[in-house]
N, C-alpha and C positions, 0 to 999 in steps of 0.2 A: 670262183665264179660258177666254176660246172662240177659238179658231180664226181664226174669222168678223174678230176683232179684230186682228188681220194681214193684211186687205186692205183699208182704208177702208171698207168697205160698213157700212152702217147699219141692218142687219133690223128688218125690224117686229115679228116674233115669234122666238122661239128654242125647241126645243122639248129636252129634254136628256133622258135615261134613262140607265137599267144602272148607271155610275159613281155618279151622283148621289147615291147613297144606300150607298155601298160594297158593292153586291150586294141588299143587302133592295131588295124591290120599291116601288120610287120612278119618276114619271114627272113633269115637272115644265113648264108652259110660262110664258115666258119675255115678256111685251112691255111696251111701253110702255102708261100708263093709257088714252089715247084710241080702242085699238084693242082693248083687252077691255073694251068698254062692252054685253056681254052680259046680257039680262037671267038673274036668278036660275034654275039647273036647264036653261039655254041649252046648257052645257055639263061636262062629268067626264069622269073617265077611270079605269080601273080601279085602279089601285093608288092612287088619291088620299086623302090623310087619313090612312092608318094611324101612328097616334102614336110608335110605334116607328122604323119606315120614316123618319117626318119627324124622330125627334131623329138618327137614323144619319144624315139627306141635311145637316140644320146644322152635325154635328160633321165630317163630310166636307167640307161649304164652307170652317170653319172651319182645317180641317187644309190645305186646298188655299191657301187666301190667307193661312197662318202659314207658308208654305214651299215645299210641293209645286209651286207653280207655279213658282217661282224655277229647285227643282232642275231640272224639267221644261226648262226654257229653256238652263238650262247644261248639264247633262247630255247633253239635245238636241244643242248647239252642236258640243260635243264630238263628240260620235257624228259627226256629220255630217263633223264634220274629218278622223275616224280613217276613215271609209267616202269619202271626198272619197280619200284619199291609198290606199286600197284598191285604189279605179278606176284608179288610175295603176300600179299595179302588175300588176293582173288585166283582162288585153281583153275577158272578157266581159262584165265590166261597164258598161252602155254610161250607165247614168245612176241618178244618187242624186238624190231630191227627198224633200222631207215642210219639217212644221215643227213643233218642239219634238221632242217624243219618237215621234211618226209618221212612219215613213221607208220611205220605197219602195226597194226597189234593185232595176233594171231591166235584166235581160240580153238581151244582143243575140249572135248570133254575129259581125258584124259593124259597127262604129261608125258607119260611112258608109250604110251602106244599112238601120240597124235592124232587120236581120232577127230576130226573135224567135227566142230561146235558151227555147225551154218543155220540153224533155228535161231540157236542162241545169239549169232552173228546177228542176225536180222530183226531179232527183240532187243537187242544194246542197240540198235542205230535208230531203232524206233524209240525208247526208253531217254535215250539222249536227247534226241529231236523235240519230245514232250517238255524236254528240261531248259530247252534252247539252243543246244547244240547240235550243229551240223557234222556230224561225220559220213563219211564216204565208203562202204563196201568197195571190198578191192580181194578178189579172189571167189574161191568155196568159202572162208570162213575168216575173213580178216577184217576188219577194218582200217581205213586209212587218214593220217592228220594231216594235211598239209593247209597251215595257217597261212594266211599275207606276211611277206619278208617283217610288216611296220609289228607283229605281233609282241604283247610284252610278257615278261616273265611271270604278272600280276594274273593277264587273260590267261596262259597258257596254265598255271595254276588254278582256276577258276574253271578251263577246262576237266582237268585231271579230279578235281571234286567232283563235278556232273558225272564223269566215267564211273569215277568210285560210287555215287549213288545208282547210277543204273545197273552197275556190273551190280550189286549187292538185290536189288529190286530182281533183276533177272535170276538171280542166283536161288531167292527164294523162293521163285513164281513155280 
């Protein structure tokens, strides 16, 4: 369900928004009993309680652990494979990280010395945008994927073709 649950760590609190509630305004914290032993009106937060808001954030939990998370992980995997075998084709690509459907891709002008590709960054997100895809700068010189949990392996494929034609268009510009 979180992230945090892919590195052993065991948080004490978790604190989650925005998704939780499909967009309606939801903010939600997250711990174990012994560490909210707050007394009453100790603490709120703005969006808390709205009746609406909380049946959108159960039927969002509901849809996330009846599926979305699965897709999320394979889907993920995927990506990760089709952008793994990307790098191997395009030297700017100096490095792919994330997990599930959060994916970094990290350009370098060069592999060995990591020198940051942030022109280059910024003509691949324009290149792809021209193509129809939306990716997101995240850093000096990365770009980042993060698709909706419903994404399939079909789009996320269909992504990775736009990337390969932009990385290739930038590459030779």
């Amino acid at each position: 369900m979180f992230a945090i649950e892919h590195t052993g760590v065991q948080p004490d609190i978790i604190i989650a928004a925005k998704g939780i509630a499909s967009g309606l305004p939801m903010g939600v914290t997250i711990a174990r009993e012994d560490v909210m032993d707050w007394p009453v009106g100790a603490h709120s937060n703005t969006f808390g309680g709205n009746p609406l808001a909380c049946a959108a954030a159960l039927t969002t939990i509901t849809l996330v652990r009846d599926g979305l998370m699965q897709n999320a992980a394979d889907v993920g995997q995927f990506l990760r494979g089709a952008l793994d075998a990307l790098a191997e084709r395009h030297r700017l690509i100096g490095d792919v990280r994330g997990c599930g459907l959060m994916i970094g891709i990290e350009l370098v002008r060069d592999r060995h010395t990591k020198a940051r590709a942030a022109s280059e960054r910024d003509a691949l997100v324009t290149a792809a945008f021209r193509r129809g895809l939306l990716v997101l700068a995240a850093g000096a010189n990365t770009i980042r994927l993060s698709p909706p949990l419903v994404v399939t392996k079909e789009q996320a494929q269909t992504a990775v073709r736009i990337l390969d034609e932009a990385l290739a268009e930038i590459s030779n510009s």
